[in-house]
C-alpha positions in Angstrom: 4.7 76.0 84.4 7.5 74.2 85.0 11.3 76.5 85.8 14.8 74.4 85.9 17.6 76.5 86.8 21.2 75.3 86.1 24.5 77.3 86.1 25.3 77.7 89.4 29.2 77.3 90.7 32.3 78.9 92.6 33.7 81.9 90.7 36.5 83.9 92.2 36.2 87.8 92.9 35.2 89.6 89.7 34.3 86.3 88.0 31.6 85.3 85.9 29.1 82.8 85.3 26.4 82.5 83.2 22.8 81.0 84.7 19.7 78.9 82.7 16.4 78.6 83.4 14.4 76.3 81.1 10.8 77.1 81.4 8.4 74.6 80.3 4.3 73.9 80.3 1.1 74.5 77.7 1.0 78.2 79.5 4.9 79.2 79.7 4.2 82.0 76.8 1.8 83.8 79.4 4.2 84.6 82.3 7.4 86.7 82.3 10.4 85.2 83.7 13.0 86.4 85.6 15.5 86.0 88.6 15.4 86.1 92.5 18.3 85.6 94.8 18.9 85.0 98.5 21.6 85.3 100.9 22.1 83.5 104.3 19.8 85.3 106.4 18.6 87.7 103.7 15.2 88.0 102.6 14.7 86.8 98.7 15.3 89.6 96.1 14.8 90.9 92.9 17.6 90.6 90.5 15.9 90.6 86.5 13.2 90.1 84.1 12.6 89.9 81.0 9.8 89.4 79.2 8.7 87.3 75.7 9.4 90.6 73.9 12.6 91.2 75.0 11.5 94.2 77.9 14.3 94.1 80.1 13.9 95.1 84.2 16.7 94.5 86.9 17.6 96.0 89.8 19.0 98.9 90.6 22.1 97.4 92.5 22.9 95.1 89.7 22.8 97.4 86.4 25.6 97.2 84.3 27.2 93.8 85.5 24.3 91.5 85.1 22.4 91.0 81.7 18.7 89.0 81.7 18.4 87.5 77.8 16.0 84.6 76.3 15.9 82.4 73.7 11.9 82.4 72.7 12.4 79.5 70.8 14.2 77.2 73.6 11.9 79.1 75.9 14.9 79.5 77.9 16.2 82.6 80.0 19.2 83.7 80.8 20.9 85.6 83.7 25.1 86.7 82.3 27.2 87.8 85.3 30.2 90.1 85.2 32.3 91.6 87.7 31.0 89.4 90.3 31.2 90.3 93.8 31.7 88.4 97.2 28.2 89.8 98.1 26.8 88.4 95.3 27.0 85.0 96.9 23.5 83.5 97.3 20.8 80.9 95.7 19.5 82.2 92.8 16.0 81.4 91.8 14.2 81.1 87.9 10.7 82.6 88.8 7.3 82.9 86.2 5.0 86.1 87.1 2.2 87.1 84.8 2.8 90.2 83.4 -0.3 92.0 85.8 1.4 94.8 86.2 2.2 94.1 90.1 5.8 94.6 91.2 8.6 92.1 91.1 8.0 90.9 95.1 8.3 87.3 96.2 4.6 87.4 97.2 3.9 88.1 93.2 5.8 85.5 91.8 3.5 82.7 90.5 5.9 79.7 89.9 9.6 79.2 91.5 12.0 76.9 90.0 14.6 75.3 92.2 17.2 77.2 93.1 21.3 76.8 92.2 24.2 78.2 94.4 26.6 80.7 93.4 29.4 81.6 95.6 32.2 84.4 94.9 35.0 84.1 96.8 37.7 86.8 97.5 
């Protein structure tokens, strides 16, 4: 499986921006994909998934400003962000996990695309 983020930029306070991940490979249909992030010395964390069904998880945090869609048929994902925040700044990451019931950790994730820089200023 192969994850190519794109989307990343510099958004003022309360911004948005709107972040791709193209997802390719014979096995993409198996794995659920969703979104990481990480701050300057910050560990990596969970932001959303979603998976080929349209079942939606995100982080607590981030409800209500950040929406995980997909387009099954682009095999594309998603991440729409609203209201963004200073804090928010960080790499965010495309990531594949197979839907094993294990949590949304790093550790889990099975394949990481590269990541693309978003930064909020005030």
């Amino acid at each position: 499986v192969q994850l190519q983020a794109s989307g990343g930029g510099l958004v003022q306070d309360g911004g948005s921006l709107r972040l791709s991940c193209a997802a390719s490979g014979r096995t993409v249909s198996s794995y659920v994909l969703g979104w990481f992030r990480q701050a300057p010395g910050k560990e990596r964390e969970f932001v959303a998934a979603i998976g080929w069904g349209g079942i939606t998880r995100y982080a607590d945090s981030l409800k209500g400003r950040f929406t995980i869609s997909r387009d099954n048929a682009e095999n594309t994902v998603y991440l729409q962000m609203n209201g963004l925040k200073p804090e928010d700044t960080a790499v965010y990451f495309c990531a594949a996990k197979m839907p094993n019931g294990r949590s949304w950790y790093p550790t889990n994730v099975d394949y990481w695309g590269q990541g693309t820089q978003v930064t909020v200023s005030s």
